[in-house]
C-alpha positions as a Python dict, from the first residue, in 0.01 Angstrom:
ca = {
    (1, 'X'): (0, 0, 0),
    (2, 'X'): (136, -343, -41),
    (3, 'X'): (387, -351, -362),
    (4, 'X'): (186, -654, -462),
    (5, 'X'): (-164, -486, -458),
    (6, 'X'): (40, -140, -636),
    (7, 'X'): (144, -400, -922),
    (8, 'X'): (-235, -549, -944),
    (9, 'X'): (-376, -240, -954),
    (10, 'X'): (-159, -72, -1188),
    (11, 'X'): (-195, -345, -1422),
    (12, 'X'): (-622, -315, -1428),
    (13, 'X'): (-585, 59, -1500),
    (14, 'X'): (-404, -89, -1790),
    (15, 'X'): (-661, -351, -1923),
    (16, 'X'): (-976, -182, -1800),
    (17, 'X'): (-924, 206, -1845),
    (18, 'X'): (-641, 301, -2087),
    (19, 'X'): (-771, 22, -2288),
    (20, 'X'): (-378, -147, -2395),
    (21, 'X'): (-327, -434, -2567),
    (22, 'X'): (-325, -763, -2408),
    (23, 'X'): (47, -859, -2495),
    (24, 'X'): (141, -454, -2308),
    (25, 'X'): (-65, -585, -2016),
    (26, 'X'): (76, -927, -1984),
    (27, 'X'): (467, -814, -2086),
    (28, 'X'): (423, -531, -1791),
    (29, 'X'): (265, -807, -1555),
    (30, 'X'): (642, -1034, -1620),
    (31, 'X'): (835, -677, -1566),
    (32, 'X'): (611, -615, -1235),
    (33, 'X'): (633, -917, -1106),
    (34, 'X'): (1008, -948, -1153),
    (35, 'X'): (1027, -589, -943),
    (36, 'X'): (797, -702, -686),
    (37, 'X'): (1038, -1034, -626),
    (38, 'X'): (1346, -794, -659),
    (39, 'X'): (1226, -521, -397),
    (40, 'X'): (1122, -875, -118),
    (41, 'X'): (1468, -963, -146),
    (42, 'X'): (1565, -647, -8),
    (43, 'X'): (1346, -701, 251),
    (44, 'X'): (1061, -414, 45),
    (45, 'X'): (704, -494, 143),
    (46, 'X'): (536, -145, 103),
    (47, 'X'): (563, 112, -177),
    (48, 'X'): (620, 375, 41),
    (49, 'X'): (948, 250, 129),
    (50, 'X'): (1071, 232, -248),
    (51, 'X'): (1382, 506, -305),
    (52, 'X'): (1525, 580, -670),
    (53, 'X'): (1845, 364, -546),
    (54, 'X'): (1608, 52, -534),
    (55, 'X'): (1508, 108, -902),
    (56, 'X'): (1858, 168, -1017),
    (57, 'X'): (1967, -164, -894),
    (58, 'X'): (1654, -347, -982),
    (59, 'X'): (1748, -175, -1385),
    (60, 'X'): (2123, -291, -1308),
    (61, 'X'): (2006, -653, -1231),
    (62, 'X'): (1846, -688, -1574),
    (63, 'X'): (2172, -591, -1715),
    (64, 'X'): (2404, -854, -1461),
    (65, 'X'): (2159, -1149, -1587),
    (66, 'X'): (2180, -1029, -1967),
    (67, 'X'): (1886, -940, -2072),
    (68, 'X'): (1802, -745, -2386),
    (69, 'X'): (1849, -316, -2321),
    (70, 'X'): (1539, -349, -2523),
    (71, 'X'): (1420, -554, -2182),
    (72, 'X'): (1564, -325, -1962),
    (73, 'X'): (1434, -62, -2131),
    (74, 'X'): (1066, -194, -2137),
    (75, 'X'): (1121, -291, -1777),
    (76, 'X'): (1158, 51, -1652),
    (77, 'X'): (883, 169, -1844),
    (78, 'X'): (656, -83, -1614),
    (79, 'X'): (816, 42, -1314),
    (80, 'X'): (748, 449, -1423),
    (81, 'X'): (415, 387, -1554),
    (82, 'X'): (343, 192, -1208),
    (83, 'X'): (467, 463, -1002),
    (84, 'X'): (288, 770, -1200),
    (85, 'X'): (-17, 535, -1163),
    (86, 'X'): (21, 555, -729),
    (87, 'X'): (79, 983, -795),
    (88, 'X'): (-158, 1021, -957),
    (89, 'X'): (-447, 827, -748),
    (90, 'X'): (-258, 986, -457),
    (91, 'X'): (-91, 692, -326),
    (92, 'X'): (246, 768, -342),
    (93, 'X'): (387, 1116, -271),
    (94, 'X'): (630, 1091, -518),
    (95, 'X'): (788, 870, -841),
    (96, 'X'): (1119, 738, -734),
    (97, 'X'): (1115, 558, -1103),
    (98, 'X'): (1093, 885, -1273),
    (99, 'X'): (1460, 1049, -1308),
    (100, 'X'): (1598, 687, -1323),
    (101, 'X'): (1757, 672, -1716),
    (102, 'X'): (1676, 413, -1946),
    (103, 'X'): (1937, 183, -2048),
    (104, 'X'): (2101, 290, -2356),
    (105, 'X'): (2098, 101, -2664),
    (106, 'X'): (2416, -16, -2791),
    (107, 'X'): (2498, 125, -3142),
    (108, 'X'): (2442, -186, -3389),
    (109, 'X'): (2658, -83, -3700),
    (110, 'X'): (2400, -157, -4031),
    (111, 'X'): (2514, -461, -4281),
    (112, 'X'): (2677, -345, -4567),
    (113, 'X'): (2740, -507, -4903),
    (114, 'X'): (3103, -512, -5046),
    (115, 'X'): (3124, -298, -5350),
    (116, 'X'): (3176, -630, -5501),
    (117, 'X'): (2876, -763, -5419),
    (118, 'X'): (2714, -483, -5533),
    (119, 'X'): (2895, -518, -5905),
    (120, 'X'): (2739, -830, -5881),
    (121, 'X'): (2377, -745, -5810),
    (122, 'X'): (2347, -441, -6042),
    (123, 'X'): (2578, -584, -6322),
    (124, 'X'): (2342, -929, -6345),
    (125, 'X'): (2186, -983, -6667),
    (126, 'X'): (1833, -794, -6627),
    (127, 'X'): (1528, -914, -6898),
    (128, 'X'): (1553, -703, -7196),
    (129, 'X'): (1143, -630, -7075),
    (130, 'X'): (973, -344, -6937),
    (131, 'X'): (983, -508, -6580),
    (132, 'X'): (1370, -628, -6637),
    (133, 'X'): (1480, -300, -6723),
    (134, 'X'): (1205, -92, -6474),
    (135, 'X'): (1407, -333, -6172),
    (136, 'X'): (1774, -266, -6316),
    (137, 'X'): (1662, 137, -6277),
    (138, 'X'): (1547, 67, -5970),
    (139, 'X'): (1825, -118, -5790),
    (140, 'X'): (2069, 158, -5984),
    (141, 'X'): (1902, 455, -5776),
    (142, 'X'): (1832, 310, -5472),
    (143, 'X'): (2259, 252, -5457),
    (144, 'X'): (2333, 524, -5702),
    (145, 'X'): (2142, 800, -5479),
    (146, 'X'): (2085, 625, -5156),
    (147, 'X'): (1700, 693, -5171),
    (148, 'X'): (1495, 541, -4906),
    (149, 'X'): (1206, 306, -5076),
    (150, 'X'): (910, 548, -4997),
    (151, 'X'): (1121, 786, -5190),
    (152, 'X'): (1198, 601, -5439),
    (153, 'X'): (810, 528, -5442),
    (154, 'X'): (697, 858, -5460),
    (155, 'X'): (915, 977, -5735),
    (156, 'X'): (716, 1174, -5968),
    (157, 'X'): (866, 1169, -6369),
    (158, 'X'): (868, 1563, -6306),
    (159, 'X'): (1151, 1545, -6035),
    (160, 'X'): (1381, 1369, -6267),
    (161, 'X'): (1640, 1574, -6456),
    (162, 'X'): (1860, 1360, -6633),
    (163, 'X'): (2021, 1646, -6826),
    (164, 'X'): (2143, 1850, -6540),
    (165, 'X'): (2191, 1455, -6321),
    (166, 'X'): (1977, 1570, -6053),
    (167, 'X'): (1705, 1400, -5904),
    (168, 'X'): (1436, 1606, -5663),
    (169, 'X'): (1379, 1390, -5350),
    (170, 'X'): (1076, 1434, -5064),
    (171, 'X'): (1188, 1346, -4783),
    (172, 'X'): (1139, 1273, -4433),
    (173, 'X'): (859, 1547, -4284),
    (174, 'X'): (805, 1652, -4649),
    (175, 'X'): (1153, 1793, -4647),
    (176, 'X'): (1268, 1876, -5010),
    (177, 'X'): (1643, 1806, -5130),
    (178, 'X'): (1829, 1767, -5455),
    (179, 'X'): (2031, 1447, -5478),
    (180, 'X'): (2297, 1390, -5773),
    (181, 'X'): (2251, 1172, -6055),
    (182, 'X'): (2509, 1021, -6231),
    (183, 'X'): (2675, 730, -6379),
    (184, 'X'): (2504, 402, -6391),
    (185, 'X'): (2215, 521, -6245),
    (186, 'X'): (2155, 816, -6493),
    (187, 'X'): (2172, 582, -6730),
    (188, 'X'): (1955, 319, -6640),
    (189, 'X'): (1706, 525, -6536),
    (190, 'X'): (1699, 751, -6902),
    (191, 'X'): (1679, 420, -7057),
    (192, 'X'): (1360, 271, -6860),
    (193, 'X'): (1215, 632, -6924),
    (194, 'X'): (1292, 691, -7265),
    (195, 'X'): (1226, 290, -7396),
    (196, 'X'): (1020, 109, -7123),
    (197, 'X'): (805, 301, -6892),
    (198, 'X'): (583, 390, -7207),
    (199, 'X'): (482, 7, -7200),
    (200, 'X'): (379, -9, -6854),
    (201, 'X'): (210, 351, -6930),
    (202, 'X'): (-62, 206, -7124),
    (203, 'X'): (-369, 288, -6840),
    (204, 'X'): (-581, 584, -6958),
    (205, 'X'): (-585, 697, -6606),
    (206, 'X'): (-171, 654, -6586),
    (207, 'X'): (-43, 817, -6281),
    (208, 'X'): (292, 1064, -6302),
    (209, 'X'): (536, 791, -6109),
    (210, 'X'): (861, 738, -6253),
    (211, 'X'): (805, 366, -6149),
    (212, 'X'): (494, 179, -6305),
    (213, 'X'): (403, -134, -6190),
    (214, 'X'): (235, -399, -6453),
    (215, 'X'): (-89, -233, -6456),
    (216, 'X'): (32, 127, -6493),
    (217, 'X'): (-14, 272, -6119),
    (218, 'X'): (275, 392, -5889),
    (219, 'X'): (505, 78, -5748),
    (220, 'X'): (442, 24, -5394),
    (221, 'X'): (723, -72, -5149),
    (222, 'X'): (616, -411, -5038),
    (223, 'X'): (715, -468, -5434),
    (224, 'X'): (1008, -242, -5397),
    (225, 'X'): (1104, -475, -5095),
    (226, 'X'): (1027, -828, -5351),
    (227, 'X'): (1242, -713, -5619),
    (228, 'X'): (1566, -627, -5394),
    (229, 'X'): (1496, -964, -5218),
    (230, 'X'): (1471, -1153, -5551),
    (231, 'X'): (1729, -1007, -5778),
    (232, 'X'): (2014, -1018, -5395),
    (233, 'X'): (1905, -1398, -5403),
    (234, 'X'): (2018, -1449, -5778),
    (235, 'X'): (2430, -1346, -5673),
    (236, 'X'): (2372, -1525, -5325),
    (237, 'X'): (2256, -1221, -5125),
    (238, 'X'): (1931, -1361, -4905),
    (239, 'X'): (1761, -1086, -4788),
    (240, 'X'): (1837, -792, -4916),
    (241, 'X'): (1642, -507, -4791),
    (242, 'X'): (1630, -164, -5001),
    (243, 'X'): (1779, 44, -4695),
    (244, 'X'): (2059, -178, -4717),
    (245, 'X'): (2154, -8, -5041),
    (246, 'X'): (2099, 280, -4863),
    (247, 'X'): (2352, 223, -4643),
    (248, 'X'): (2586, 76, -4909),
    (249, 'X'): (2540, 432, -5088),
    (250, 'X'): (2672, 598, -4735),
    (251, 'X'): (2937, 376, -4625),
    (252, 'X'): (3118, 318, -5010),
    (253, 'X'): (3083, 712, -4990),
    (254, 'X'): (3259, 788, -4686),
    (255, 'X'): (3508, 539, -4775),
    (256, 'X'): (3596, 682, -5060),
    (257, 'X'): (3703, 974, -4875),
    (258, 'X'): (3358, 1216, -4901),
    (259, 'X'): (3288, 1437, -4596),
    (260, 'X'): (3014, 1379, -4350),
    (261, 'X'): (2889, 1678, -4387),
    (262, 'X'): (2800, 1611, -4745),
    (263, 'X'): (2672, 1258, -4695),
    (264, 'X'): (2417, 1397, -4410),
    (265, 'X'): (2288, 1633, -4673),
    (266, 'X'): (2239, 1363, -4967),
    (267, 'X'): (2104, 1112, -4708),
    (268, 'X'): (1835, 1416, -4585),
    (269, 'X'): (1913, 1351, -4211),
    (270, 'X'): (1788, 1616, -4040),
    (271, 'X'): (2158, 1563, -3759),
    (272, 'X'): (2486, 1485, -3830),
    (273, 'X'): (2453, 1256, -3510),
    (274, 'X'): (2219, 995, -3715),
    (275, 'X'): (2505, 991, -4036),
    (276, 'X'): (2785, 988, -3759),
    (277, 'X'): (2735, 626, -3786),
    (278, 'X'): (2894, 557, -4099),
    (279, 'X'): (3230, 740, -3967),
    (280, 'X'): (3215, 442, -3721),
    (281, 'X'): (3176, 170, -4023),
    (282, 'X'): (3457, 375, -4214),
    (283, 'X'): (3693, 313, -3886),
    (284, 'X'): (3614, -36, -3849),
    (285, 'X'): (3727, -58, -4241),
    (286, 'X'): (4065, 153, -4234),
    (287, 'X'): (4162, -82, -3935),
    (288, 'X'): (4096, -352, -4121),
    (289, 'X'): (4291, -249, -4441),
    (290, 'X'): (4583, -165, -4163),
    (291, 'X'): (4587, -527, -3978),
    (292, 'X'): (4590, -674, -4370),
    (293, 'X'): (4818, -464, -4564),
    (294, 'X'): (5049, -346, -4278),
    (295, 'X'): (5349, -630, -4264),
    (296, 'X'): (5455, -540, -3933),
    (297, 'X'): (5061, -480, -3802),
    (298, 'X'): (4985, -844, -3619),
    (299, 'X'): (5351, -847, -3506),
    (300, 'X'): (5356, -923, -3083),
    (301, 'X'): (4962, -892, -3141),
    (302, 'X'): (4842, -1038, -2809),
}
């Protein structure tokens, strides 16, 4: 079978009988017709004659005009599908796309907030109010314990023990752990219990969430996501996402000298490969302390 025909074909099992979306169809349709240009150039009419070298340089071409490893990646997955398709129908004796790796994605170190900046956001006058004070808590844990927003969300008053500065966290996969609480955020957050959260408690069918919103039910994290974005604009940070406390909470943590190990466990990854990240961030920081406190550091720098 002509590659042209393969691609055509391929792309109506798509659209007609697995039923997938109309931007898949169309996105594999640029991929496919990209390979089917690549493989005439080197002189490849038929899929027969299509070897796993042909789809390793077609992958490597993506990469020598620039294109996204998200593009590459997305590319291949075209190609594969394409040649399970002709296996499967009996085609094609075999998938010469099928032990051909994807790309890999480059590791994209997460934005982090100076400590200063985050002085700044948690230290700005809040509204002596139920909602204020509720949003000053709020911002407090997400740094103080580095809780992703859905667990922030689901925070139940019961897994709050201010006493003992603990907090009980469900996690990822309903995975339990105990994260400290302490400092700032102990403090906020026995003051929005103690003083505020009875005023937003006022429903007769109030729910046990540690954060109400205005009408008494459990904060969602679309707000979760408005109030970080709001209160970050107020000391000139646009943007700011509740994970990126997150990662604040990591990185200031490893900076100040705690062991990965430890940081894995408060963060609830499930491998020390996902929190190996922040080592890299902590790297990229002591080099930069070097090249500005060092006198002799930029010396013969070339």
């Amino acid at each position: 079978m002509r590659v042209r025909d393969a691609c055509e074909e391929y792309l109506s099992y798509l659209a007609v009988e697995r039923g997938s979306a109309q931007n898949t169809v169309e996105a594999y349709g640029r991929d496919l017709a990209h390979y089917q240009r690549f493989l005439e150039e080197r002189g490849i009419q038929d899929v027969d004659a299509i070897e796993r070298a042909d789809v390793e340089a077609f992958v490597a071409s993506y990469a020598q005009h620039d294109y996204a490893v998200s593009s590459m990646g997305r590319a291949l997955a075209a190609v594969r599908g394409m040649h399970a398709f002709l296996v499967s129908d009996h085609i094609c004796p075999t998938n010469p796309a099928r032990a051909v790796p994807l790309p890999k994605r480059p590791q994209l170190l997460p934005y982090v907030l100076s400590i200063e900046q985050v002085r700044a956001l948690v230290e700005q006058p809040f509204a002596q109010t139920a909602m204020g004070q509720r949003d000053r808590a709020i911002l407090e844990v997400l740094y103080g314990c580095g809780l992703r927003v859905s667990e922030l969300c689901g925070l139940d008053v019961r897994d709050v023990m201010l006493d003992e500065e603990i907090v009980r966290v469900l996690g990822k996969g309903s995975k339990e752990r105990v994260v400290p609480l302490g400092g700032a955020a102990n403090d906020a957050l026995r003051s929005y219990l103690a003083t505020w959260r009875p005023q937003l408690a006022r429903s007769a069918s109030v729910q046990d969430a540690v954060f109400l919103n205005r009408r008494g039910g459990r904060l969602s994290r679309q707000s979760v996501h408005a109030i970080c974005e709001r209160y970050g604009r107020v000391v000139g940070i646009e943007g700011l996402h509740p994970h990126t406390l997150r990662h604040c909470f990591a990185t200031h943590l490893v900076e100040g000298g705690a062991d990965l190990r430890v940081v894995q466990e408060l963060l609830g990854h499930a491998s020390i490969a996902t929190t190996q990240i922040y080592s890299h961030i902590d790297r990229t920081h002591v080099r930069w302390e070097y090249l500005t406190a060092h006198p002799r550091a930029r010396l013969g720098a070339r």
